[in-house]
Wavefront OBJ file of the C-alpha trace (Angstrom):
o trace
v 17.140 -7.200 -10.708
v 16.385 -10.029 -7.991
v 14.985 -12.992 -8.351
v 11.245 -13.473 -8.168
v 12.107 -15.722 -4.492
v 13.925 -12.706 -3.474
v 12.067 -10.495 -0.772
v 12.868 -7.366 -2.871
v 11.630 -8.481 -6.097
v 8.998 -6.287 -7.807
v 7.650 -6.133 -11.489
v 6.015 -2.930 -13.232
v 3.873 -3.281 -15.965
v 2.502 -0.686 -18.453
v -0.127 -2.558 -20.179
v -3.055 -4.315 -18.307
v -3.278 -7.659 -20.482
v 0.650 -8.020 -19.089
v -0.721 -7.113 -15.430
v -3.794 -9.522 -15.492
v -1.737 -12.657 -16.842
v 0.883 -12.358 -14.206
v -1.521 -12.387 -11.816
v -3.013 -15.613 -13.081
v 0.204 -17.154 -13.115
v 0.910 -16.218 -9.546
v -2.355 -17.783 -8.601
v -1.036 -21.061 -10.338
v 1.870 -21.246 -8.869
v 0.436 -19.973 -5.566
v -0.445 -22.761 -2.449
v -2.782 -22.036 0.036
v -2.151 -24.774 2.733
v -4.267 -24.731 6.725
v -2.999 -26.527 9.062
v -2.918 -25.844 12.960
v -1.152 -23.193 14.466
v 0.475 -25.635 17.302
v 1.790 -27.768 14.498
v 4.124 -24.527 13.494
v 7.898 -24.816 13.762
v 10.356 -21.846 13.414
v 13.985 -22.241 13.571
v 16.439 -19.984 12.556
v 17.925 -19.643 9.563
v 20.264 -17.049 9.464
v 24.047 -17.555 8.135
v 25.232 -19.478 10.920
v 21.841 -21.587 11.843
v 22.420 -25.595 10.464
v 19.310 -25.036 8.022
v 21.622 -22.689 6.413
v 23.930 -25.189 5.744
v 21.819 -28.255 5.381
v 19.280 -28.304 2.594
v 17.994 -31.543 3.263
v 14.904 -31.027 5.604
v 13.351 -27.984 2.870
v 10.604 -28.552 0.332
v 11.827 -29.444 -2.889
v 10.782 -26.211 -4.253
v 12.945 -24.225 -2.610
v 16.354 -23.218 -4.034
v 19.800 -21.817 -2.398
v 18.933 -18.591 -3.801
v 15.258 -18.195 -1.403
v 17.304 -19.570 1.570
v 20.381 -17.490 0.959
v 17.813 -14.335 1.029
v 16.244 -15.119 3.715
v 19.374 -15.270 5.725
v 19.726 -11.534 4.775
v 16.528 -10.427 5.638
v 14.285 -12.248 8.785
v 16.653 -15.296 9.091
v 13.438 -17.403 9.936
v 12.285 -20.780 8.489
v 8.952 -22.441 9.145
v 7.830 -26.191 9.157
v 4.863 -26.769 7.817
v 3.181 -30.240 6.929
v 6.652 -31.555 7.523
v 8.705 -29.529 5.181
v 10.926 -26.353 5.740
v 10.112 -23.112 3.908
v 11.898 -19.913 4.144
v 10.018 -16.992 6.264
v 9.679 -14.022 3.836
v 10.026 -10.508 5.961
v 6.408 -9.891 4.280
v 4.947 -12.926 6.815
v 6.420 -11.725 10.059
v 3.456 -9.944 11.223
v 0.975 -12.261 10.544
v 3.292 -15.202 12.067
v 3.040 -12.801 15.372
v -0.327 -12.872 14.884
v -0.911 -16.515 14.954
v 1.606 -16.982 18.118
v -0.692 -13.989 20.061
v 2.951 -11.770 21.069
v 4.088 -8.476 19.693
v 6.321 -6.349 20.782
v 8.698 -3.789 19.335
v 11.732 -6.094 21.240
v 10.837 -9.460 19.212
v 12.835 -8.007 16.495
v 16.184 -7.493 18.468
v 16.403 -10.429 19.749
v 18.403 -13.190 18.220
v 17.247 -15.359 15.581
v 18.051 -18.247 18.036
v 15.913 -16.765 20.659
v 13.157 -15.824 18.607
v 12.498 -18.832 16.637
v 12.749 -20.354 20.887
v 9.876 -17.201 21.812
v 7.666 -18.409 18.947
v 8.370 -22.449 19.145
v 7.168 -21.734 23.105
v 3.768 -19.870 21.568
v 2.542 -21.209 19.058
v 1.677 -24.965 20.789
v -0.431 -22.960 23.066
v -3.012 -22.527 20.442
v -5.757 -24.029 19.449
v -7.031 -22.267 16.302
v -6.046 -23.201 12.560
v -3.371 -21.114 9.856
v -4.173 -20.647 6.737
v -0.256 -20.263 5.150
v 0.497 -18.568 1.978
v 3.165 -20.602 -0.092
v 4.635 -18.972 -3.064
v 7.620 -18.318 -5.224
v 9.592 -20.672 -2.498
v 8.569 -19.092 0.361
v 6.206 -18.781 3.186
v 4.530 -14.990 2.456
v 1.736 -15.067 5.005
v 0.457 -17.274 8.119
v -3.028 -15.823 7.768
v -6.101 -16.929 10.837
v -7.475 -20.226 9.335
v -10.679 -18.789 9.958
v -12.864 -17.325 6.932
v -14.047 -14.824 9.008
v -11.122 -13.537 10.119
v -9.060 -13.845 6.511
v -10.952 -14.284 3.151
v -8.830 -15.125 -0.015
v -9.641 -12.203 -2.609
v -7.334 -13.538 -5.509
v -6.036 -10.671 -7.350
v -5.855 -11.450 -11.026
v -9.978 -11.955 -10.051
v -10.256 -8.475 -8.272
v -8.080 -6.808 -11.785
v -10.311 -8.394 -14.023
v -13.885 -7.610 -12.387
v -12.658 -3.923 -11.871
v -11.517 -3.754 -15.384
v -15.020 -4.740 -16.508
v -16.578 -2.257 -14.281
v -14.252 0.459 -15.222
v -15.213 -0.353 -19.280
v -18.594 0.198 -18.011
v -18.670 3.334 -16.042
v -15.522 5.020 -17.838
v -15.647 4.465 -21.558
v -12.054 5.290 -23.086
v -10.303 4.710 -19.664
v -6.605 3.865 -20.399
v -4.534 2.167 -18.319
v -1.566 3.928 -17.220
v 0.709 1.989 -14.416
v 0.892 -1.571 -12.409
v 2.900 -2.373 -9.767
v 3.190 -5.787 -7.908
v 5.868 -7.151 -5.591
v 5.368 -9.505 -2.370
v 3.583 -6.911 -0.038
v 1.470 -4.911 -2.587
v -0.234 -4.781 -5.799
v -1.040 -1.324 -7.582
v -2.831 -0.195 -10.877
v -4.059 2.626 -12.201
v -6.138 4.297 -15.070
v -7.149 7.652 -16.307
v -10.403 8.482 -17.350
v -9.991 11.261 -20.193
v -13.315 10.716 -21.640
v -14.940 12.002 -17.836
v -12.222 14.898 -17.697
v -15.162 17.472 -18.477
v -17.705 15.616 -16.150
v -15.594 15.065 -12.716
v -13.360 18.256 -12.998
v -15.404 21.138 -14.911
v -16.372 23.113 -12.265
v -12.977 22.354 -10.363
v -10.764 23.889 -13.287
v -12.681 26.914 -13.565
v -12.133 27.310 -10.185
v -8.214 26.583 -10.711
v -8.204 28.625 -14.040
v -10.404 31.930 -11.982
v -6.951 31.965 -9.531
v -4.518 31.920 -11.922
v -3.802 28.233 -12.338
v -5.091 27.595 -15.724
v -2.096 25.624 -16.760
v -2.063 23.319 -14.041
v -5.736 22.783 -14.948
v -5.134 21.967 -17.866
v -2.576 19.242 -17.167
v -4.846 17.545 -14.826
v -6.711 14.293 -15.391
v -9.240 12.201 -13.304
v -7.748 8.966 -12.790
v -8.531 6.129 -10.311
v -5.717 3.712 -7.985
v -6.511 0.001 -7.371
v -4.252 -1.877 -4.820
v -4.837 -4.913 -2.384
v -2.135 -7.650 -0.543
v -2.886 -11.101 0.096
v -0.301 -11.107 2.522
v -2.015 -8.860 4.865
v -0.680 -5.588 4.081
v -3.467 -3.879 2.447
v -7.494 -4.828 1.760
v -8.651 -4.089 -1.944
v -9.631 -0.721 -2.825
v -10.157 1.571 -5.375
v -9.059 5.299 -4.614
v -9.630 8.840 -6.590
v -6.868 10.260 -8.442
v -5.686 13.664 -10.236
v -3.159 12.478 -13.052
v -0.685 14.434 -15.248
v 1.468 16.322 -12.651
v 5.318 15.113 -11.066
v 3.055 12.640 -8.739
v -0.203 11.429 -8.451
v -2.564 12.736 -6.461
v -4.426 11.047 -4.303
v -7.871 12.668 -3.625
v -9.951 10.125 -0.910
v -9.998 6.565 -0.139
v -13.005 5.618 -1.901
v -14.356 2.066 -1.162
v -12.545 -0.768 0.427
v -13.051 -4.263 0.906
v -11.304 -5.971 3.906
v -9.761 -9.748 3.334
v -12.512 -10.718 6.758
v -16.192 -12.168 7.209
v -15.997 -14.796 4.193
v -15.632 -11.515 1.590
v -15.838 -12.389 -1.801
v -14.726 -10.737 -5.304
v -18.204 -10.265 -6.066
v -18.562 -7.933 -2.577
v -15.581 -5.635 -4.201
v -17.190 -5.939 -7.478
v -20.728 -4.793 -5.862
v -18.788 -1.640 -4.167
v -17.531 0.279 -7.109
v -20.964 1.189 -8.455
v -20.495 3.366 -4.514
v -17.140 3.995 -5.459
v -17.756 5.743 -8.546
v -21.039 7.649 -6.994
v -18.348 9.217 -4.803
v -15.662 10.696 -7.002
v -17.876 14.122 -7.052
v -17.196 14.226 -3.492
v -13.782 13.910 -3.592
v -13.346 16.914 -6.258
v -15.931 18.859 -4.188
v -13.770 18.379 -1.015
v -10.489 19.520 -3.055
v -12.314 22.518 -4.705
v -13.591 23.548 -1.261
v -9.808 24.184 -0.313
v -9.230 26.802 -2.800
v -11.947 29.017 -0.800
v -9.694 28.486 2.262
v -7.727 31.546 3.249
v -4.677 31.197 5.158
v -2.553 34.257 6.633
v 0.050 31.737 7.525
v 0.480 28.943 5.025
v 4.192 27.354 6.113
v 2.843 27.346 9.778
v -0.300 25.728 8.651
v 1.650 23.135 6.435
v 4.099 22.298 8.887
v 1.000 21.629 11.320
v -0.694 19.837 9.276
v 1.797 17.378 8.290
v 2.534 16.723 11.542
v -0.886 16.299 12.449
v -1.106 13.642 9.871
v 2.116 12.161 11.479
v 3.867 12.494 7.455
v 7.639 11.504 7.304
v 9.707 14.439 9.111
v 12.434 14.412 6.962
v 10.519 14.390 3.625
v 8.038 17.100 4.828
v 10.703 19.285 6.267
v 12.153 19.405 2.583
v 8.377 20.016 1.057
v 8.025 22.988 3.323
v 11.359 24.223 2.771
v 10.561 24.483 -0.890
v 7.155 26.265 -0.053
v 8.606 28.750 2.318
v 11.178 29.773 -0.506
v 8.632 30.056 -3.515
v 5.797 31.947 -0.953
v 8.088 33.411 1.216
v 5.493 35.338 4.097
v 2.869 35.957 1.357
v -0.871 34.492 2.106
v -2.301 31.137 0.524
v -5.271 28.874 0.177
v -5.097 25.594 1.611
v -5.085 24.059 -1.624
v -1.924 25.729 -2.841
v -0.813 24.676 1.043
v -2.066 20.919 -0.558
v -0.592 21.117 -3.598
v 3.186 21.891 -2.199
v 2.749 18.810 0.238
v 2.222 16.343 -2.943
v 6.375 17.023 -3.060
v 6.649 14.820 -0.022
v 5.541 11.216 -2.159
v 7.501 12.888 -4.994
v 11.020 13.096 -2.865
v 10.618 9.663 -1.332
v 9.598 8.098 -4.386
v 12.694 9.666 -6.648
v 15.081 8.757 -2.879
v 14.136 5.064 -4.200
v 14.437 3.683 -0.578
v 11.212 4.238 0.927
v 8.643 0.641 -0.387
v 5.505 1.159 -2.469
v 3.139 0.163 0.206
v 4.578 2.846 2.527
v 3.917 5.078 -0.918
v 0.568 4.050 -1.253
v -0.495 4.605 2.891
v 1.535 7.448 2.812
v -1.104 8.875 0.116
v -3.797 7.761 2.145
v -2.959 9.523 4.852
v -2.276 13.292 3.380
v -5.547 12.740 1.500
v -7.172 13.031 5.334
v -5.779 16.814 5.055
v -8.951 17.590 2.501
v -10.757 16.967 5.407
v -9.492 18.933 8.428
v -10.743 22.222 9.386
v -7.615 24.146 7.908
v -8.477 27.550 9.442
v -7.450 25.726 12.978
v -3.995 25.055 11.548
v -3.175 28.997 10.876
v -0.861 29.561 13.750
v 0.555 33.237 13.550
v 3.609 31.426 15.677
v 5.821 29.730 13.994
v 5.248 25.654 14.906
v 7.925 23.441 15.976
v 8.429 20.180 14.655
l 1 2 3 4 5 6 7 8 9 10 11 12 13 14 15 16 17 18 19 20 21 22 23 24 25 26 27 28 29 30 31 32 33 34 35 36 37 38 39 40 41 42 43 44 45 46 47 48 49 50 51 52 53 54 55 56 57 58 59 60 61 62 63 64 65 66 67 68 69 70 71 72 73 74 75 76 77 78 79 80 81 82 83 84 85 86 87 88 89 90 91 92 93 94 95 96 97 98 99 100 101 102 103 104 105 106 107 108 109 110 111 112 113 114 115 116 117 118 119 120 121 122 123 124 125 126 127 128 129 130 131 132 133 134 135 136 137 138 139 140 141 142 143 144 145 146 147 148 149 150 151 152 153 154 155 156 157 158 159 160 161 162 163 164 165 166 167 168 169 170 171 172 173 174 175 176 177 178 179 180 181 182 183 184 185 186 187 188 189 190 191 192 193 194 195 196 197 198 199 200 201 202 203 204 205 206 207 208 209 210 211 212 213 214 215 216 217 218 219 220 221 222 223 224 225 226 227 228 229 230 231 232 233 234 235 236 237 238 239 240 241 242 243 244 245 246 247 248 249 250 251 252 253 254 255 256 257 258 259 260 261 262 263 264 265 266 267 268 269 270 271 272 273 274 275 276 277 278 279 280 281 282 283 284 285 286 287 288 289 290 291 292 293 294 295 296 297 298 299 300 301 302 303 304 305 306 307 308 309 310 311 312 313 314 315 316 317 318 319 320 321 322 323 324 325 326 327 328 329 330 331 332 333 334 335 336 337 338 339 340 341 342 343 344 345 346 347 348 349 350 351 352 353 354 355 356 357 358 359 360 361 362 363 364 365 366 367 368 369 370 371 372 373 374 375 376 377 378 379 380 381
């Protein structure tokens, strides 16, 4: 298991208590530092760069493990108020961000020459940084300015949607957290609101022969948010107690911009939850959706949403062999293209962030027009 200064490092947690105190910790032992963005210094700090090999310059904080994984992954170091810190990969974007370049070369290059590309940059710049410090590295070089990034500290967001959730969803339980340094993820099911949010949608399920599967299924909800500018905080729909959970709409979302506060998220759910009908209603509409040529239409679709080729070609694989030529709705079409989390999740390479947006992005498919996806040609991907 790596170490918590490790880039890789990730925790799971199965009870919420568990979830909320590490959280608080993290806060604690979390900095928050602005300073300009022309006083910035990056030097490289890969296995051959001197910081690699002198210590001396670094904050006191940071040990030979942070600097020795560092050097395996973006081989950066920043200055900041006079001390070094280690660049974790999660900061790279933002540190683009402060230094106005991009560019799908940066990477490539040296990390010589691109500490030299950002060292020329970042003195041309007048505006502030507002640098995330924590677990011995740099995680984030966020704009100084409130309207542009607004802390949101988590173990505040978990604990005000926790109340809420007590609230709306008596007997919620929660079922799964997730946190490492890009992303943090919860969920609960809501057992108690089984016969309120999916009634009509398991008759419907049960009426075409899927009684079972209704039976399983439970409404649930997904909370995740980054501070280090992955992610904003939002609270999504879920159907729980299949392979994979399904992710039904992106519900309400609060971005880390224009001075946001946890009280803004905490206003938003009472929308959030008005909106979970919808959601079913949009999945239910897709069992109504006749389709002469399902495997065409999947294969469309999931390129239309742009879903991970590989992973995709493998869902529809499976589909073609269990439907063969035979007709389907668009929610059995739906259904077969939840396999496509479910392989990269058990493949154990792909992060959970990808995971989560990955989610995000098939639940866009409950709203296409699926009829204009039901090529009689076969598509090519």
């Amino acid at each position: 298991m790596p170490k918590q200064c490790q880039d890789a490092y990730f925790v799971q947690f199965n009870l919420f208590p568990e979830m909320l105190s590490y959280h608080e910790d993290l806060r604690r032992r979390s900095r928050w530092v602005h300073t300009s963005v022309k006083s910035l210094e990056v030097a490289p700090l890969d296995k051959t760069a001197p910081l690699f090999s002198d210590h001396t310059g670094f904050d006191a904080e940071v040990t030979e493990d942070a600097i020795a994984d560092t050097a395996d992954h973006l081989g950066l170091a920043v200055k900041v108020d006079g001390r070094w810190f280690p660049l974790r990969d999660t900061s790279y974007p933002s540190l683009l961000d402060r230094a106005k370049i991009n560019g799908t070369a940066l990477p490539k290059l040296s990390r010589e020459k691109l500490s030299g590309v950002l060292n020329t940059c970042l003195p041309l710049h007048k505006s502030e940084a507002l640098m995330l410090i924590r677990d011995e590295k740099v995680s984030a070089a966020h704009s100084g300015d409130t309207r542009d990034y607004s802390v949101l500290e988590i173990d505040q967001l978990l604990d005000s949607l926790q109340a809420k959730v007590d609230e709306r969803f008596p007997g919620n339980v929660f079922t799964a957290g997730y946190s490492d340094h890009a992303i943090t993820s919860a969920s609960w099911s809501l057992p108690g609101q089984k016969r309120e949010l999916l009634d009509t949608y398991s008759k419907l399920l049960a009426a075409q022969g899927h009684a079972k599967t209704a039976d399983k299924l439970t409404p649930g909800i997904r909370f995740s948010t980054s501070d280090t500018g992955m992610a904003s905080a939002k609270v999504s729909a879920l159907l729980l107690g299949l392979q994979y959970p399904i992710h039904i709409g992106g519900m309400v979302a609060v971005d880390h911009r224009r001075q946001a506060k946890v009280s803004d998220f905490t206003d938003s759910l009472d929308m959030l939850f008005a909106q979970f009908d919808d959601s079913i209603a949009r999945l239910s509409g897709l069992l109504k959706v006749h389709l002469d040529h399902p495997v065409n239409a999947m294969t469309a679709v999931c390129k239309r949403l742009s879903l991970p080729k590989k992973a995709a070609l493998e869902a529809i694989d499976m589909f073609e062999a269990a439907m063969g030529e035979d007709p389907a709705t668009a929610h059995d079409v739906f259904m077969a293209m939840q396999e496509i989390p479910f392989i990269l999740k058990t493949g154990g390479k792909t992060p959970e962030a990808k995971l989560l947006a990955l989610q995000e992005s098939m639940a866009r498919a409950l709203t296409l027009r699926w009829t204009d996806y039901d090529f009689a040609k076969k598509v090519s991907w």
